[in-house]
C-alpha positions as CSV (number, residue, x, y, z in Angstrom):
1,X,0.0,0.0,0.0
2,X,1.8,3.3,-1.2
3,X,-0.6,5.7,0.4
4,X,-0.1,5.8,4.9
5,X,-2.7,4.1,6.7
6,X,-2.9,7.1,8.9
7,X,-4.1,9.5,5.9
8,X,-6.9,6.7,5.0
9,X,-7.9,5.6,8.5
10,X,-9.0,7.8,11.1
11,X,-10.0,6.7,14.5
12,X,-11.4,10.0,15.6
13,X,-13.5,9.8,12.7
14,X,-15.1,6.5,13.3
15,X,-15.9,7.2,16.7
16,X,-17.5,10.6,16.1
17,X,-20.2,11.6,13.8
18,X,-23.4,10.4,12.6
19,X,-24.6,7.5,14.9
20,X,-24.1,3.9,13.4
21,X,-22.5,0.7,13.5
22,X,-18.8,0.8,13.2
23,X,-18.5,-1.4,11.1
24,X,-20.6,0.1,8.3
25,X,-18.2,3.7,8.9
26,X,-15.3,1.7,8.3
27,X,-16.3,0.0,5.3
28,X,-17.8,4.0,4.2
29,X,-13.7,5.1,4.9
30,X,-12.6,2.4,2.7
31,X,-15.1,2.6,0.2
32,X,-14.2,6.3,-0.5
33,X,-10.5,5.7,0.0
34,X,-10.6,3.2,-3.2
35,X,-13.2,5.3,-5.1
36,X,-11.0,8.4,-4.2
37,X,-7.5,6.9,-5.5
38,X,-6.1,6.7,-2.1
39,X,-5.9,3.0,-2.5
40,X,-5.8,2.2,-6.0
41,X,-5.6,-1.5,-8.2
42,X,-3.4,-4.2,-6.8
43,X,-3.0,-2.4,-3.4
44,X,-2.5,-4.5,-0.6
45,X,-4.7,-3.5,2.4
46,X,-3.1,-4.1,6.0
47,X,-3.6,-7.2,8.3
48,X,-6.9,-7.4,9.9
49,X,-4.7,-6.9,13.3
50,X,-3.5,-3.9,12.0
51,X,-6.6,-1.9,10.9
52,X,-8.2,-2.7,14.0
53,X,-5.2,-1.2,16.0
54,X,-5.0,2.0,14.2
55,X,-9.1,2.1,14.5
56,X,-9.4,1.2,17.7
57,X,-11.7,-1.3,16.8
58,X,-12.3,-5.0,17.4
59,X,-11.2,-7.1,14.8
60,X,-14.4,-8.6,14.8
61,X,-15.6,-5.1,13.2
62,X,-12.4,-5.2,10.4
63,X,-13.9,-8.5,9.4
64,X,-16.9,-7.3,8.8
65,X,-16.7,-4.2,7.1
66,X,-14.1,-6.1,4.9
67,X,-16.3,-9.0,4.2
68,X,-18.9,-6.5,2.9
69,X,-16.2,-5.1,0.5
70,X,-15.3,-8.5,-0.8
71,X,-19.1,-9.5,-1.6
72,X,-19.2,-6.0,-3.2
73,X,-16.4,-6.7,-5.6
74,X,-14.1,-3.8,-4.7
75,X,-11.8,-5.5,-2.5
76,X,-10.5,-9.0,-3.3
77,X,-9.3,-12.2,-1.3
78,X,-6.5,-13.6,-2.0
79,X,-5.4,-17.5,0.0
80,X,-1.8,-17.0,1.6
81,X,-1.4,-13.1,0.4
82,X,-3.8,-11.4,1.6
83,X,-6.4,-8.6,0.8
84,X,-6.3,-6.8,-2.0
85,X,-7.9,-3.4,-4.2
86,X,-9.8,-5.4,-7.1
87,X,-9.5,-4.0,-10.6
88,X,-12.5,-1.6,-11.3
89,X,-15.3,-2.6,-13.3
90,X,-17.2,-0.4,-15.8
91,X,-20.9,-1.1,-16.2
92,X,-22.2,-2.2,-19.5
93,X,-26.1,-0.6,-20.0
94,X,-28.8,-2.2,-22.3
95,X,-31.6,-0.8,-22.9
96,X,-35.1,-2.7,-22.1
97,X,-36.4,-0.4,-25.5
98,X,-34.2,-2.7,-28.3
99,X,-34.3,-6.3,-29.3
100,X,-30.7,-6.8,-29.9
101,X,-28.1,-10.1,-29.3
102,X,-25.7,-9.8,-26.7
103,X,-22.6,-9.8,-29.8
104,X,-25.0,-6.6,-31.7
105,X,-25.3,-4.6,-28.4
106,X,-21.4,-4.7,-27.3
107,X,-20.4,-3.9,-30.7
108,X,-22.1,-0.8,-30.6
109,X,-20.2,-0.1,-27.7
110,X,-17.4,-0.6,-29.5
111,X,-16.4,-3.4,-27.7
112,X,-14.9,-6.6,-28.2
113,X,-16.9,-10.3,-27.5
114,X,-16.2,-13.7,-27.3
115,X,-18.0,-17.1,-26.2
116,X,-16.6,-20.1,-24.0
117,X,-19.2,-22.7,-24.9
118,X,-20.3,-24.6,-22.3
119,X,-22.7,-26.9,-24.2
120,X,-24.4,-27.0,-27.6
121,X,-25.8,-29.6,-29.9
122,X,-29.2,-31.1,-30.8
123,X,-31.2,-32.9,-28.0
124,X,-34.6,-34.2,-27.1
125,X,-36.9,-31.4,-25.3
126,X,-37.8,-31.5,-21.6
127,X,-41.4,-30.5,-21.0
128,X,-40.5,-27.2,-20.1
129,X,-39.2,-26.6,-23.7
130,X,-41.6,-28.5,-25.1
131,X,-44.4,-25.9,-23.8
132,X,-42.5,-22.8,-24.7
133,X,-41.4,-23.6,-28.3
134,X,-44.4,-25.2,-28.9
135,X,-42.4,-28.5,-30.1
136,X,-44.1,-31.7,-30.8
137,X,-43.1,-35.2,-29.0
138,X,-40.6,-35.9,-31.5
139,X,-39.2,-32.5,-32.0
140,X,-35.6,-31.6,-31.3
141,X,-34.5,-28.7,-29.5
142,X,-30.9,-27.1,-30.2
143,X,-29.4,-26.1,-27.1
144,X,-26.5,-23.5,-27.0
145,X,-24.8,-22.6,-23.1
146,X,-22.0,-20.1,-23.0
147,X,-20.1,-17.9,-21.3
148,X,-20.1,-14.5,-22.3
149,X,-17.1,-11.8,-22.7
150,X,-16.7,-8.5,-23.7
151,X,-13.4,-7.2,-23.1
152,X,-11.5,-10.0,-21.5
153,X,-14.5,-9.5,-18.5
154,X,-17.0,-12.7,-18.2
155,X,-20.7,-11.0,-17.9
156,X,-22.8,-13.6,-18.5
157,X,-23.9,-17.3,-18.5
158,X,-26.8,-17.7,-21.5
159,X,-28.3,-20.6,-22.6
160,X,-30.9,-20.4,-25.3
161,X,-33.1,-23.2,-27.0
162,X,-34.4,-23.3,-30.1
163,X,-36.4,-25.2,-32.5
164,X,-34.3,-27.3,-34.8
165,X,-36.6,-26.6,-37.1
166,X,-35.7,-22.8,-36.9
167,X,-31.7,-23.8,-36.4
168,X,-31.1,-27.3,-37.7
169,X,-27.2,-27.1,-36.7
170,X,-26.1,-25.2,-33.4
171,X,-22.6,-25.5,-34.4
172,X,-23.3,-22.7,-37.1
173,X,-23.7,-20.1,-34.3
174,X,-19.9,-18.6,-34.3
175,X,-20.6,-15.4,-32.6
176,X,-24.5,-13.5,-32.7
177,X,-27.4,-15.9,-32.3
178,X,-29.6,-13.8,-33.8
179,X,-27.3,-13.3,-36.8
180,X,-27.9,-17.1,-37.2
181,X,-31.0,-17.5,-37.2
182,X,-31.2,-14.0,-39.7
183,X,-29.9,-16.2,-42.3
184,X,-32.6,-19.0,-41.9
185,X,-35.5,-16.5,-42.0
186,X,-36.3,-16.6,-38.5
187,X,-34.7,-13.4,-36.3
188,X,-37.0,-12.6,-33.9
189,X,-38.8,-9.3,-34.0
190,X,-40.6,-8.8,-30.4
191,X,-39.3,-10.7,-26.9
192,X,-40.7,-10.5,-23.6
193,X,-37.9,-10.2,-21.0
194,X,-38.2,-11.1,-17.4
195,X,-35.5,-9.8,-15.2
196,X,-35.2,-10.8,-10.8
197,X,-32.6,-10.5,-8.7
198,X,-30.3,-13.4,-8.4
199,X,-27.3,-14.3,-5.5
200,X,-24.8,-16.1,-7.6
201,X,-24.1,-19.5,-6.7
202,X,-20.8,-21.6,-7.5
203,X,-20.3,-22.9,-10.6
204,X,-22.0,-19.6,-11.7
205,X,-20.3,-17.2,-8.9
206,X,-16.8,-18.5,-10.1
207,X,-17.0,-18.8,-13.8
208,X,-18.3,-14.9,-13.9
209,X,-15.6,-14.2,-11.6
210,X,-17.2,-12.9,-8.5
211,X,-17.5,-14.4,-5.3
212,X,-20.7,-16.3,-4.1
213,X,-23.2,-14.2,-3.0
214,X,-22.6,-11.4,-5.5
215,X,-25.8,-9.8,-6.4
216,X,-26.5,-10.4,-10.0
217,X,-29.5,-10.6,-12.9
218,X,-31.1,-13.5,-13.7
219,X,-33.3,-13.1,-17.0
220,X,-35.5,-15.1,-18.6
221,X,-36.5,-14.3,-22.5
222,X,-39.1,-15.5,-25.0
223,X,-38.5,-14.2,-28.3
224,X,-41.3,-14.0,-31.4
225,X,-41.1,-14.1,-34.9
226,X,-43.8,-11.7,-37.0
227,X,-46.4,-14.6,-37.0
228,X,-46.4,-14.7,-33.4
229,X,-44.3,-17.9,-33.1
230,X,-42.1,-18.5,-30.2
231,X,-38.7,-18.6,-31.8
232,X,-36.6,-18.7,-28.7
233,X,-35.9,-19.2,-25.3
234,X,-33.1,-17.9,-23.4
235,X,-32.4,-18.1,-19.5
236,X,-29.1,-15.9,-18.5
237,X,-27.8,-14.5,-15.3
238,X,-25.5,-11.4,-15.5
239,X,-23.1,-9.7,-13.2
240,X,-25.2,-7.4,-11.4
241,X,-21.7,-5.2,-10.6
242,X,-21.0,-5.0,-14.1
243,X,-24.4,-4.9,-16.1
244,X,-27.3,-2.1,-15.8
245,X,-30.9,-2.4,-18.0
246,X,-32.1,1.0,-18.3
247,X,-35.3,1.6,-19.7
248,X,-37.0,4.8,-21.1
249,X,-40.0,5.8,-19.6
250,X,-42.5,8.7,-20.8
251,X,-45.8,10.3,-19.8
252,X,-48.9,8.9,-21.5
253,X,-51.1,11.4,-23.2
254,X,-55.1,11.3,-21.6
């Protein structure tokens, strides 16, 4: 840590002002003390011991304010070294206005994707899928899970299904889904989107990078083509630290 402890941490100022737990003033200090630049990426924050001496706090109180940091992504764990400033992340927005793939919307951003494919091929439908795509007994389902990147930063796990009659071979999908499914005549045109909050669990929490616990988005999607035919559907959970849906709301006219 390059910048003194003593110019980060003050004990008078934890055990004066605005009534509240300690713990929550402490994690506040540190909170502004990364945001600030006092403690920037990579730095190592002192020993639980040591914070709680300077504070004159209980190290019970250290734990916790530090825990709450961890879960929140701005400080990281690290087994054997220590605790560490995490590198900052920069929300991605979508809006809740478009019907766009994942690929379309980053590269408007200028930014750069890729997939780790988890799963994909043809398969048998469960029940579930066999209600939503409106698939008969011996209908297939094409199944595609991946992990999704833009920028070298995992921000989502998606799996879609969809008709093989709508994509006969998964392994055609190289980057945008919908770009895919363009070329057989089928891109959606409407979707209705269900989005709930979601505490990441491992595999999830560890392949997205985050610890377990991390508040994220998990989002359910139904896509239509022009005939009204279901087309797709996609569940996904997103980084809730890295991801915001904004939507655009205006004033109806009476």
């Amino acid at each position: 840590m390059t910048t003194p402890l003593t110019t980060i941490l003050s004990p008078e100022s934890l055990q004066s002002g605005v009534p509240g737990p300690l713990y929550v003033k402490l994690r506040q200090t540190l909170e502004e003390a990364i945001t600030s630049g006092k403690l920037n990426y990579g730095d190592a924050l002192p020993a639980e011991r040591d914070l709680a001496d300077h504070a004159h706090v209980s190290r019970v109180t250290v734990r916790k304010a530090v825990d709450d940091l961890v879960k929140d992504g701005l400080l990281v764990r690290r087994h054997g070294s220590g605790t560490f400033v995490a590198k900052p992340v920069s929300k991605v927005q979508q809006s809740l206005s478009r019907l766009t793939s994942f690929t379309e919307d980053m590269a408007r951003r200028g930014l750069t994707t890729r997939a780790e494919w988890l799963d994909r091929g043809l398969f048998h439908p469960s029940p579930d899928e066999m209600m939503m795509l409106g698939l008969p007994p011996d209908g297939l389902v094409a199944r595609l899970g991946r992990l999704r990147v833009a920028d070298d930063m995992p921000l989502a796990i998606e799996r879609a299904c969809i008709s093989s009659e709508f994509l006969p071979d998964p392994m055609q999908v190289q980057g945008s889904l919908y770009a895919a499914l363009e070329k057989h005549g089928c891109r959606p045109v409407r979707a209705v989107q269900r989005i709930s909050a979601y505490n990441m669990k491992d595999p999830d929490a560890a392949m997205l990078g985050v610890p377990a616990g991390s508040a994220g988005l998990s989002i359910e999607r139904v896509s239509y083509l022009r005939t009204g035919r279901v087309v797709e559907f996609t569940r996904s959970i997103y980084r809730g630290d890295a991801y915001d849906f904004v939507a655009e709301l205006t004033l109806s006219e009476t």
